[in-house]
N, CA, C and O atoms as CSV, one atom per row, in Angstrom:
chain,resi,resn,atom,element,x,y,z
A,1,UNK,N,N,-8.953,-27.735,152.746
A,1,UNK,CA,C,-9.134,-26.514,151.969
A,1,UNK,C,C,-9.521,-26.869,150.538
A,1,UNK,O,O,-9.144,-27.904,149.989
A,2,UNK,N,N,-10.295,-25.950,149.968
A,2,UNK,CA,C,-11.071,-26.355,148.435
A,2,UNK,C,C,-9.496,-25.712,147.748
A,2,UNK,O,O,-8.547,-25.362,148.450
A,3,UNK,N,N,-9.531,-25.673,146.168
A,3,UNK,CA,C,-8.519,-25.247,145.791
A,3,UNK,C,C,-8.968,-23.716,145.658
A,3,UNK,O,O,-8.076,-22.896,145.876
A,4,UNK,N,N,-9.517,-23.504,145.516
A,4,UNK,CA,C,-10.239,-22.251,145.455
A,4,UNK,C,C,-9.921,-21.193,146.690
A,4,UNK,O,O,-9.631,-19.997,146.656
A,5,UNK,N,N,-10.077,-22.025,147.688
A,5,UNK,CA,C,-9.506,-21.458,149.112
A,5,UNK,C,C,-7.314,-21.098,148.700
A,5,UNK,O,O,-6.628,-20.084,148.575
A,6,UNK,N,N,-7.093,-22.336,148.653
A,6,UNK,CA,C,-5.588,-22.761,148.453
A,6,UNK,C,C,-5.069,-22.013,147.468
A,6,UNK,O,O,-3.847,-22.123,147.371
A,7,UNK,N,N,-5.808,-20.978,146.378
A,7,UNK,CA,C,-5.790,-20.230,145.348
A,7,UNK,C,C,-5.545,-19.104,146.091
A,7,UNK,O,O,-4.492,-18.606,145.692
A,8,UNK,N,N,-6.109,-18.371,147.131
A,8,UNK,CA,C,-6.665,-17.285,147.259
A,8,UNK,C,C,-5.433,-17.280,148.376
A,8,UNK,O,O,-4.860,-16.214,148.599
A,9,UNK,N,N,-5.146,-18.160,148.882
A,9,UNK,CA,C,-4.047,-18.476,150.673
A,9,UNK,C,C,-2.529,-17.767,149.294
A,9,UNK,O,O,-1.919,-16.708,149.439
A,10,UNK,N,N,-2.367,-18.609,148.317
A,10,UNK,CA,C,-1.197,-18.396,147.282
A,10,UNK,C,C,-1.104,-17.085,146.812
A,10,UNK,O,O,0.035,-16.702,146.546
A,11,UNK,N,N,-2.171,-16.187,146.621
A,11,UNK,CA,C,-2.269,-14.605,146.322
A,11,UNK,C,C,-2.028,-14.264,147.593
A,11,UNK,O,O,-1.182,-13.373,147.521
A,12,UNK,N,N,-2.232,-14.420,148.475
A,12,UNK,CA,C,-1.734,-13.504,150.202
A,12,UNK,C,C,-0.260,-13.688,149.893
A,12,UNK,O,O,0.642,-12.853,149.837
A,13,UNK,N,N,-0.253,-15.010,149.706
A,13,UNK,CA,C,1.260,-15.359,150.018
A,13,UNK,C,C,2.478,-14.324,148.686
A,13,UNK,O,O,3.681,-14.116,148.842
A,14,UNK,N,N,1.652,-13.902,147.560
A,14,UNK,CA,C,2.381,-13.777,146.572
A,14,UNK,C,C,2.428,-12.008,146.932
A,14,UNK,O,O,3.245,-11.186,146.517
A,15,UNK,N,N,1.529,-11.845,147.625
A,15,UNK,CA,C,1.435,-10.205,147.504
A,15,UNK,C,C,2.614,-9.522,148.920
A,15,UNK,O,O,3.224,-8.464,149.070
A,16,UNK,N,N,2.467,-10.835,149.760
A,16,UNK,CA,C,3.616,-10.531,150.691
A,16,UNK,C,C,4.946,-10.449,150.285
A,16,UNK,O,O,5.804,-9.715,150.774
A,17,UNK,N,N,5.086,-11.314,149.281
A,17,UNK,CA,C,6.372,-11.190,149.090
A,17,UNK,C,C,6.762,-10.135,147.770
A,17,UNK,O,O,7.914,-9.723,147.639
A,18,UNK,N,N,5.847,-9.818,146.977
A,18,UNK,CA,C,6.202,-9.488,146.054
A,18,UNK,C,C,5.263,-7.796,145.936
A,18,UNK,O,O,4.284,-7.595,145.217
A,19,UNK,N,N,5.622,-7.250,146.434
A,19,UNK,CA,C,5.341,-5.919,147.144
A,19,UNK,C,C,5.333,-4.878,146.259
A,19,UNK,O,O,4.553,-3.925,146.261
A,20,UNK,N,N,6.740,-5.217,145.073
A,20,UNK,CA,C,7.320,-3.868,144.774
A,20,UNK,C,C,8.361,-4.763,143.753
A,20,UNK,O,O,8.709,-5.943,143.774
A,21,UNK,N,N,8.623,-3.827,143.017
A,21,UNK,CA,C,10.184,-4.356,142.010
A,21,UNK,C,C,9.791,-4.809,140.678
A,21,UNK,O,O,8.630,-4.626,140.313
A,22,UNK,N,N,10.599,-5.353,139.953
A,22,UNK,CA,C,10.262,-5.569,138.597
A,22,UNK,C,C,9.260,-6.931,138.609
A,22,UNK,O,O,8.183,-6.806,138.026
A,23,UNK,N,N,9.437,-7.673,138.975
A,23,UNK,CA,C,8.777,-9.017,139.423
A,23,UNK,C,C,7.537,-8.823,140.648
A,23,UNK,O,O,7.388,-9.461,141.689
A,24,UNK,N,N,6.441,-7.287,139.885
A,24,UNK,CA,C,5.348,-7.787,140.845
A,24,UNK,C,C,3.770,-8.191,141.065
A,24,UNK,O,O,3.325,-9.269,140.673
A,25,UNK,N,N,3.415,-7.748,141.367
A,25,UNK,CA,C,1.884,-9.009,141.063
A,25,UNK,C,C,1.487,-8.893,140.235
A,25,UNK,O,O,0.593,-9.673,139.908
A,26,UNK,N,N,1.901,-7.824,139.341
A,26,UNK,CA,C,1.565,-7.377,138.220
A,26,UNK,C,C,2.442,-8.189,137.352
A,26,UNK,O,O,2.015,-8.293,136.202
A,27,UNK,N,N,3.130,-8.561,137.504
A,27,UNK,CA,C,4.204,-9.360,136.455
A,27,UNK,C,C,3.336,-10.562,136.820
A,27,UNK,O,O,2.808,-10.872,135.752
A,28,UNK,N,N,2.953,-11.317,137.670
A,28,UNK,CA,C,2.256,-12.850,138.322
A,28,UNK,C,C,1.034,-12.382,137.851
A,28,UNK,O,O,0.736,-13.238,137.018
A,29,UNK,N,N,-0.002,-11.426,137.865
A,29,UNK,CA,C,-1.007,-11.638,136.686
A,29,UNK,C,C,-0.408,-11.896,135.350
A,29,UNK,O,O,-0.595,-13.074,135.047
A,30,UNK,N,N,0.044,-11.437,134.713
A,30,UNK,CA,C,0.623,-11.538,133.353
A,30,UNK,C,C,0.589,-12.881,133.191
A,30,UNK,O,O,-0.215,-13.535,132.528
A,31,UNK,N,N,1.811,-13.375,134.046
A,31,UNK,CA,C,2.174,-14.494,133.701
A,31,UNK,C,C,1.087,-15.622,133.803
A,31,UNK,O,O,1.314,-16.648,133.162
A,32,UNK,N,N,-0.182,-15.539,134.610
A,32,UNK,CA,C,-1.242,-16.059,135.006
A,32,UNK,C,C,-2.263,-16.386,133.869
A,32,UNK,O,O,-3.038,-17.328,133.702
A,33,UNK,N,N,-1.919,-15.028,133.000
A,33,UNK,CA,C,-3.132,-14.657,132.235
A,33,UNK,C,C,-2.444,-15.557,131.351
A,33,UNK,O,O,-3.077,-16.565,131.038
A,34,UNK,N,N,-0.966,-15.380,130.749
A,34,UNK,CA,C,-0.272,-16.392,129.722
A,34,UNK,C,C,-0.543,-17.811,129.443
A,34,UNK,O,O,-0.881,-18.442,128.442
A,35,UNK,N,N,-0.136,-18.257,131.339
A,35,UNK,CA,C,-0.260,-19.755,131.367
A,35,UNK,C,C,-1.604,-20.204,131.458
A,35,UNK,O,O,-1.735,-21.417,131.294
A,36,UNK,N,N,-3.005,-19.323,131.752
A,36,UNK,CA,C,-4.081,-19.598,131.203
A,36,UNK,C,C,-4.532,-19.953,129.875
A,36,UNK,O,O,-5.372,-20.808,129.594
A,37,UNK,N,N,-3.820,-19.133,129.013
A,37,UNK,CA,C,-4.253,-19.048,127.829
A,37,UNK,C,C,-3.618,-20.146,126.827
A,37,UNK,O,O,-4.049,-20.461,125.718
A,38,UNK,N,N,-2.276,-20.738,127.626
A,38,UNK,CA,C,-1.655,-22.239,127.081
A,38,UNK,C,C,-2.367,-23.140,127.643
A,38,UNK,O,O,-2.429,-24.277,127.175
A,39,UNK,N,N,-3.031,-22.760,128.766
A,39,UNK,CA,C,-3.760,-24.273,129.110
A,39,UNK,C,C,-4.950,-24.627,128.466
A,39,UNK,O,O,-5.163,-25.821,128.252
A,40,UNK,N,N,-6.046,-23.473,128.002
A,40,UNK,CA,C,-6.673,-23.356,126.328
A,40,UNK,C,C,-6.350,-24.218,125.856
A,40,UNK,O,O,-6.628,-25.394,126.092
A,41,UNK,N,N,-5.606,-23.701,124.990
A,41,UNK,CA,C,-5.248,-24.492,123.992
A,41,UNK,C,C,-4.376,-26.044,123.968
A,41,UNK,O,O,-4.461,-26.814,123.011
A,42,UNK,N,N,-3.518,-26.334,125.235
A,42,UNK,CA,C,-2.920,-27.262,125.635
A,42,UNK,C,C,-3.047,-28.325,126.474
A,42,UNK,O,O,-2.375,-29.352,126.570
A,43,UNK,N,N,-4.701,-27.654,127.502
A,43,UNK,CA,C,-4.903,-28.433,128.545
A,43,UNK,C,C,-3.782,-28.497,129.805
A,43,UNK,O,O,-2.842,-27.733,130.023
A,44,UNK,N,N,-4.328,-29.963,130.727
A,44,UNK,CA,C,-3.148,-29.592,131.981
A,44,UNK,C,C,-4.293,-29.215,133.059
A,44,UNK,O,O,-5.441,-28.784,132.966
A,45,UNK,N,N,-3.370,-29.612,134.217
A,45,UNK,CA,C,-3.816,-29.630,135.596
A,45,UNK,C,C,-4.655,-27.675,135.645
A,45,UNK,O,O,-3.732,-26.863,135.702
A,46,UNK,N,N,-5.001,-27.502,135.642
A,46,UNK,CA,C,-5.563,-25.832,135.774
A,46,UNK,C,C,-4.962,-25.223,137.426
A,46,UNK,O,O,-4.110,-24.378,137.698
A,47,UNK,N,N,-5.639,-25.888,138.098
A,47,UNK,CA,C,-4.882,-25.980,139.560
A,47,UNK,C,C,-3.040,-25.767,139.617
A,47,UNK,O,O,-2.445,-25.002,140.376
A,48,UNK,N,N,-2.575,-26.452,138.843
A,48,UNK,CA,C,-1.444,-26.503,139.229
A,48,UNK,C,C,-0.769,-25.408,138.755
A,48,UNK,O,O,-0.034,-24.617,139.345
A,49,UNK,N,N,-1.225,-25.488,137.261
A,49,UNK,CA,C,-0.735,-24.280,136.601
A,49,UNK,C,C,-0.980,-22.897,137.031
A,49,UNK,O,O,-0.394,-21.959,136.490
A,50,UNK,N,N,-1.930,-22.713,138.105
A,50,UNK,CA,C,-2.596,-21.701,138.395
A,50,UNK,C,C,-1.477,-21.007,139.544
A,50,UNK,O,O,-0.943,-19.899,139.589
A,51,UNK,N,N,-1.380,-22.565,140.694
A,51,UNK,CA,C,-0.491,-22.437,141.628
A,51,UNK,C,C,1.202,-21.750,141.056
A,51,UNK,O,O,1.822,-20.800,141.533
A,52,UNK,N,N,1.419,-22.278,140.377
A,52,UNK,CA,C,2.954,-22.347,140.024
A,52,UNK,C,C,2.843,-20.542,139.630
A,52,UNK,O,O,3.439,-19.707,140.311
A,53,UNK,N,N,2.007,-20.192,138.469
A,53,UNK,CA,C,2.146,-19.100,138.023
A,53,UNK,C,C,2.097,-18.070,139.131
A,53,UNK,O,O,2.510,-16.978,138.742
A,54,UNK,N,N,1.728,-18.096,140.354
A,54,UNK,CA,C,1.333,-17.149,141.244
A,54,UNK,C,C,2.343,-17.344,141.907
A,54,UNK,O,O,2.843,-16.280,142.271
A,55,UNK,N,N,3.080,-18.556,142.357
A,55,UNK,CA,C,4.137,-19.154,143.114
A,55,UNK,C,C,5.345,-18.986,142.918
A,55,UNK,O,O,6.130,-19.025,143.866
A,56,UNK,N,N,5.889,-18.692,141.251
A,56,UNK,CA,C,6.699,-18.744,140.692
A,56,UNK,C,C,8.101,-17.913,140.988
A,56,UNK,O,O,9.285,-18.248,141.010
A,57,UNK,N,N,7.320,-16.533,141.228
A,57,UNK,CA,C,8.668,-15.460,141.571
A,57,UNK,C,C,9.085,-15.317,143.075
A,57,UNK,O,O,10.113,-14.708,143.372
A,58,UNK,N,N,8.468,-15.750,143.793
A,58,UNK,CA,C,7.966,-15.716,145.294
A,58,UNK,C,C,9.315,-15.883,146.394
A,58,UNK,O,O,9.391,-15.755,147.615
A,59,UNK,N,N,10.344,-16.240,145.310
A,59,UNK,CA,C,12.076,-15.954,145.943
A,59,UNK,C,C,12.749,-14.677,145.617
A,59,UNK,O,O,13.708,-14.249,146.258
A,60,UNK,N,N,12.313,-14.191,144.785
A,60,UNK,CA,C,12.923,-12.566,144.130
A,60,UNK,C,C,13.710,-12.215,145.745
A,60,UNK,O,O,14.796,-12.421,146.286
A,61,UNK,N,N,12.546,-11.639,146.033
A,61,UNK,CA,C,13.386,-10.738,147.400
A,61,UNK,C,C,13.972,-11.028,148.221
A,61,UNK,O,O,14.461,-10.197,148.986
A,62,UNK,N,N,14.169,-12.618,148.386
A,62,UNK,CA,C,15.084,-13.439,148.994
A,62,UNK,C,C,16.830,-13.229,148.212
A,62,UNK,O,O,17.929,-12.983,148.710
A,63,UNK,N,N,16.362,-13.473,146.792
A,63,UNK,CA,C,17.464,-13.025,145.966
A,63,UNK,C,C,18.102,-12.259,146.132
A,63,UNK,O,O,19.227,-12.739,146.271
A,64,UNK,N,N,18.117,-11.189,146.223
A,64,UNK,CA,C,18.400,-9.598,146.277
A,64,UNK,C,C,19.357,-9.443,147.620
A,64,UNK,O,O,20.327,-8.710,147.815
A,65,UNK,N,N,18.549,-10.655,148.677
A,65,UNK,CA,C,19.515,-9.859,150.013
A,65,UNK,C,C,20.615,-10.780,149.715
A,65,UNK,O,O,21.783,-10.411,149.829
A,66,UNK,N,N,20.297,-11.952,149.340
A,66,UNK,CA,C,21.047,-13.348,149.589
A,66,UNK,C,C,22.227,-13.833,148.338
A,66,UNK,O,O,23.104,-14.670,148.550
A,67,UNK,N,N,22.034,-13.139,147.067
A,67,UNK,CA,C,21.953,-13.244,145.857
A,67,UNK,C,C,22.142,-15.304,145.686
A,67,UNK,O,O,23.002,-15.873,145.014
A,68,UNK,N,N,21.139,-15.916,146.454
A,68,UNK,CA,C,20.985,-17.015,145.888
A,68,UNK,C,C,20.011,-17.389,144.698
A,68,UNK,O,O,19.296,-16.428,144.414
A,69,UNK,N,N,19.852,-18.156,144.165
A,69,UNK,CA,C,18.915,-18.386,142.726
A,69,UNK,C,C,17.379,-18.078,143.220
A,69,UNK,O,O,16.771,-18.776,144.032
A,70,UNK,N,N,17.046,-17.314,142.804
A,70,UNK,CA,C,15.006,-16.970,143.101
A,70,UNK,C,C,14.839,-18.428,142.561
A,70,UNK,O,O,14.544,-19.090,143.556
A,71,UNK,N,N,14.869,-18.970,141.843
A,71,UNK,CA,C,14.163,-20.179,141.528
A,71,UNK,C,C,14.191,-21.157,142.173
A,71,UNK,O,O,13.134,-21.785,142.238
A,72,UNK,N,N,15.459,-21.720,142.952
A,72,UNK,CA,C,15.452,-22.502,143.771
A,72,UNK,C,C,14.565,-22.108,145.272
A,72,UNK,O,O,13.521,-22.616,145.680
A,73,UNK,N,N,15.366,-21.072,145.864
A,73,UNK,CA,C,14.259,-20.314,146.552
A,73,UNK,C,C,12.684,-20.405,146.511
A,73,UNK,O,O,12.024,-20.997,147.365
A,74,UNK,N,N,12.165,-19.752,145.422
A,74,UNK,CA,C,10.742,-19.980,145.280
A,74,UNK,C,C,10.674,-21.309,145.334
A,74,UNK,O,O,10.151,-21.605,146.408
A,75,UNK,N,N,10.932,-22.228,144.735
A,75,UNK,CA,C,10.601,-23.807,144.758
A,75,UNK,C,C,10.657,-24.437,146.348
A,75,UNK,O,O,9.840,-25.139,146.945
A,76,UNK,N,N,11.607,-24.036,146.654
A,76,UNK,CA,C,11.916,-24.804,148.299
A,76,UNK,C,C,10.648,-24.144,149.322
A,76,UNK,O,O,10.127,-24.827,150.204
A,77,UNK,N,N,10.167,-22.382,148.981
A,77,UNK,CA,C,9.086,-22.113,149.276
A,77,UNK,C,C,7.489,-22.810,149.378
A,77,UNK,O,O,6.822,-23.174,150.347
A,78,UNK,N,N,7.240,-22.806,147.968
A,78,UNK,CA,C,6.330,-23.387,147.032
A,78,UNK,C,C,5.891,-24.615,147.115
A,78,UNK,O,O,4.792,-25.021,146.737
A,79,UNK,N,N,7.412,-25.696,148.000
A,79,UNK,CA,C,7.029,-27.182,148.708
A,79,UNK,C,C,6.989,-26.967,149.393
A,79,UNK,O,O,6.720,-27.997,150.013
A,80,UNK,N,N,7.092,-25.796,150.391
A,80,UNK,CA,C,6.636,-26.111,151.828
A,80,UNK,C,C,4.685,-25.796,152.062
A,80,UNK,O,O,3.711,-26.272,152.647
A,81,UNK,N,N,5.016,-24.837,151.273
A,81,UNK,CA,C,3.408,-24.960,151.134
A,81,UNK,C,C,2.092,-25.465,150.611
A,81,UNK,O,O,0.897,-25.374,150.889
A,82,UNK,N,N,3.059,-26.181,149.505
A,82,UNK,CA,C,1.777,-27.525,148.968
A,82,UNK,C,C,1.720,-28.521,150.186
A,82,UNK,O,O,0.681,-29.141,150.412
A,83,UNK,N,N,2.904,-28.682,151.015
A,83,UNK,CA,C,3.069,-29.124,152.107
A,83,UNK,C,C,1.673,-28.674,153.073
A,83,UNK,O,O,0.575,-29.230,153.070
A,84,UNK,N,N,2.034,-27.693,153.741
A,84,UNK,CA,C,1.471,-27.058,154.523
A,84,UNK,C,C,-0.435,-27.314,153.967
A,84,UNK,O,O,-1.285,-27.589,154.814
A,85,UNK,N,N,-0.702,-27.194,152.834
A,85,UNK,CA,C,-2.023,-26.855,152.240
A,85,UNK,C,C,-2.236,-28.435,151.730
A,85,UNK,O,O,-3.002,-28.651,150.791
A,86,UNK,N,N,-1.727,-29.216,152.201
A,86,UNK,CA,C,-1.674,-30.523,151.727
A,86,UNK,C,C,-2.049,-31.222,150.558
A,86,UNK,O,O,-2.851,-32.144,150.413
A,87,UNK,N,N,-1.179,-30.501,149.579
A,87,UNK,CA,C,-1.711,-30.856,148.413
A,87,UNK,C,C,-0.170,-31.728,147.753
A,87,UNK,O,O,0.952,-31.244,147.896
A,88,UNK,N,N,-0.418,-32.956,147.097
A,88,UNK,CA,C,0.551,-33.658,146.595
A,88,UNK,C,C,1.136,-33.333,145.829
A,88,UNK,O,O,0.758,-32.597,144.917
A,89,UNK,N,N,2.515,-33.907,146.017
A,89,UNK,CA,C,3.395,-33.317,145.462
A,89,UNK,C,C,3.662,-33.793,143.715
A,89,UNK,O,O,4.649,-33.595,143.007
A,90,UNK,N,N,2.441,-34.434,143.423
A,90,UNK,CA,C,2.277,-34.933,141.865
A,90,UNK,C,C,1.520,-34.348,141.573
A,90,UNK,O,O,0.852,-35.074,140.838
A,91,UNK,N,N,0.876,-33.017,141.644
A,91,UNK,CA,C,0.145,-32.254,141.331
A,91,UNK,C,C,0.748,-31.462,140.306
A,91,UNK,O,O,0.121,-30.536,139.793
C-alpha cells in the first residue's frame, strides 16, 4: 500500500470509530490541521504525524463502555494496524 492509500484505510478506520461525541472527526481534522502546521515550521516524518493525528482518539468509545485509558487503547489499536498495513514500527 502507498501511504496515501494507508492515509485514506486510517480515515475509514477513524470515522468508524469516531461517529459522534466530543472527540469527532471533526476534533481529528483540527487536530490534523494543528499537527500540520507544527510540522511547517518543525519538520518530521509527515506520514507519521499524519497517521497518529487521525489515529489518536480512536479508543474514546472503547473508553466510555470500559472506562479504560483511550490512550492506551488507541495505541494498542494504532499497532495493530501499522501492523496490519505494514508499516514499521520506527516510523
Amino acid at each position: 500500500m502507498t501511504e496515501e492509500e494507508i492515509i485514506n484505510e486510517a480515515w475509514k478506520v477513524a470515522h468508524a470509530f469516531l461517529d459522534s461525541g466530543n472527540h469527532d472527526i471533526g476534533h481529528v481534522k483540527r487536530v490534523l490541521r494543528n499537527a500540520t502546521l507544527i510540522w511547517e515550521k518543525e519538520g518530521g516524518n509527515l506520514f507519521a504525524i499524519k497517521l497518529s493525528a487521525i489515529l489518536h482518539d480512536i479508543g474514546r468509545p472503547i473508553e466510555e463502555i470500559t472506562e479504560q485509558d483511550h490512550a492506551e487503547i488507541s495505541a494498542n489499536i494504532a499497532k495493530r494496524l501499522l501492523y496490519l498495513w505494514n508499516i514499521p514500527n520506527k516510523i
